[in-house]
C-alpha positions as CSV (number, residue, x, y, z in Angstrom):
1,X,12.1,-2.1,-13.0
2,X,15.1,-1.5,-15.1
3,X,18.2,-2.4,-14.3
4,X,16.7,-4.2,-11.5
5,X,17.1,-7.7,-10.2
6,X,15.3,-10.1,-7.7
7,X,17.7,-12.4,-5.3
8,X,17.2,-14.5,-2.2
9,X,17.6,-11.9,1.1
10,X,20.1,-14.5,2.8
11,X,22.1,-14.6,-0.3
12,X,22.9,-11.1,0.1
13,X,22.4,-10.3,4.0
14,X,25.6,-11.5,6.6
15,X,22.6,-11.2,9.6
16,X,18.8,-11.7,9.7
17,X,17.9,-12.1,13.2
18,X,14.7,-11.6,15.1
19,X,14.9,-10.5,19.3
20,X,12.5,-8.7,21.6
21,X,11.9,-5.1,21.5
22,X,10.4,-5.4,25.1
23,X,7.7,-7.6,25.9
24,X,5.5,-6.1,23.2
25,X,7.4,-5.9,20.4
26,X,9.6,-8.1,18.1
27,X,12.5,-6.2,16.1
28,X,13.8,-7.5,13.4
29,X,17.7,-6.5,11.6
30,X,18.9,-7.3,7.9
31,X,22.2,-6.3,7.7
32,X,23.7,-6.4,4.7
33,X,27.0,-7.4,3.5
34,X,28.3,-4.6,2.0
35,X,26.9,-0.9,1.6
36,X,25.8,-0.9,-2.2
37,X,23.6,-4.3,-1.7
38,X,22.0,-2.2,1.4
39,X,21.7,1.0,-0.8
40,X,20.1,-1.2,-3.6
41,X,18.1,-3.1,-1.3
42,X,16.6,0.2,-0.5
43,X,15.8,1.6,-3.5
44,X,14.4,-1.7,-4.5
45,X,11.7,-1.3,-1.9
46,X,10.6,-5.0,-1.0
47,X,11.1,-4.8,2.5
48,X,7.8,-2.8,3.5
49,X,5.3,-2.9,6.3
50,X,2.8,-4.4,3.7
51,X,5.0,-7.4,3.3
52,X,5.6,-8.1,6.8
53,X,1.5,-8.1,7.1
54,X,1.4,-10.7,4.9
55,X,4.5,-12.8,5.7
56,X,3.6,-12.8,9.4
57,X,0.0,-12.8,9.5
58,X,-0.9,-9.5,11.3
59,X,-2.6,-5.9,10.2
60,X,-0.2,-3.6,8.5
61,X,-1.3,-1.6,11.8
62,X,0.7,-4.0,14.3
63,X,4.2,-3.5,11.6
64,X,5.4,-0.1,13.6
65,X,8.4,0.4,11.4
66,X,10.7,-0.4,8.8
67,X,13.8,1.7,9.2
68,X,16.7,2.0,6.6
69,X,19.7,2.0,8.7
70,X,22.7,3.2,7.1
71,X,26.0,3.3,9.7
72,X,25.0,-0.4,10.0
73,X,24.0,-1.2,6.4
74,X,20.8,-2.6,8.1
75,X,17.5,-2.3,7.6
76,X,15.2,-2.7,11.2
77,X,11.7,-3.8,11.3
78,X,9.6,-3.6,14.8
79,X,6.0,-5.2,15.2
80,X,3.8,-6.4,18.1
81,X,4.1,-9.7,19.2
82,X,1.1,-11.5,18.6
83,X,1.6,-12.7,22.4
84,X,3.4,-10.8,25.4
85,X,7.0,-12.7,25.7
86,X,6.9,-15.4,28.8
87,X,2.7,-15.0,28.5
88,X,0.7,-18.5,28.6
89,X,1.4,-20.4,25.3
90,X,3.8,-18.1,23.9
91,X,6.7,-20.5,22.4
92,X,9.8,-17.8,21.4
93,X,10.6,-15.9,25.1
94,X,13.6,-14.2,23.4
95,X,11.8,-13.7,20.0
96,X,15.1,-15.2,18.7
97,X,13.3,-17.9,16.2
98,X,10.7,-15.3,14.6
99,X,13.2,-14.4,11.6
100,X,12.8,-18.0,9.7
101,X,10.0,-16.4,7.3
102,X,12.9,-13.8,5.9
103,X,15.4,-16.5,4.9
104,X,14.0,-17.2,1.4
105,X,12.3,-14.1,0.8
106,X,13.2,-12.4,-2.5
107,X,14.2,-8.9,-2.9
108,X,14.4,-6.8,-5.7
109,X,18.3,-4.6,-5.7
110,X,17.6,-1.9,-7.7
């Protein structure tokens, strides 16, 4: 893409965090540091329910959304847990530690 580049999402994000959407669901934010990195992060389009398939190892089916946010310069991602919170030999009650796959993801700023 011209006039495109590809940087590290925690360069360029001042919160990645994971947490529960219920027991069901894990929600993820990316909130960005300033508006234009958000606004290119965007139109760069590497944040997709296609690469949350892949990154956490579940149908495209089980990504429900990935929602530009723009009053928070965020961009929220929601998917099924692959186990209820609190169910036998589930690991992350709060869903708090599910964001470490995002940290060295590259994006493309367009």
């Amino acid at each position: 893409m011209a006039g495109s580049e590809t940087v590290r999402l925690r360069d360029i994000a001042g919160v990645i965090r994971s947490k529960n959407a219920g027991p069901y669901e894990l929600t993820f934010d990316i909130i960005f540091n300033d508006y234009e990195t958000f606004e290119k992060a965007v139109r760069g389009n590497s944040v997709t329910k296609e690469l949350f398939s892949l990154l956490y190892g579940i149908p495209v089916v089980d990504v429900f959304s990935v929602i530009p946010f723009p009053p928070a310069k965020a961009i929220k991602i929601t998917i099924l847990r692959p186990r209820p919170s609190g169910s036998l030999g589930e690991t992350d009650v709060y869903g708090a530690q599910q964001h470490g796959p995002l940290l060295d993801l590259e994006v493309v700023l367009a």
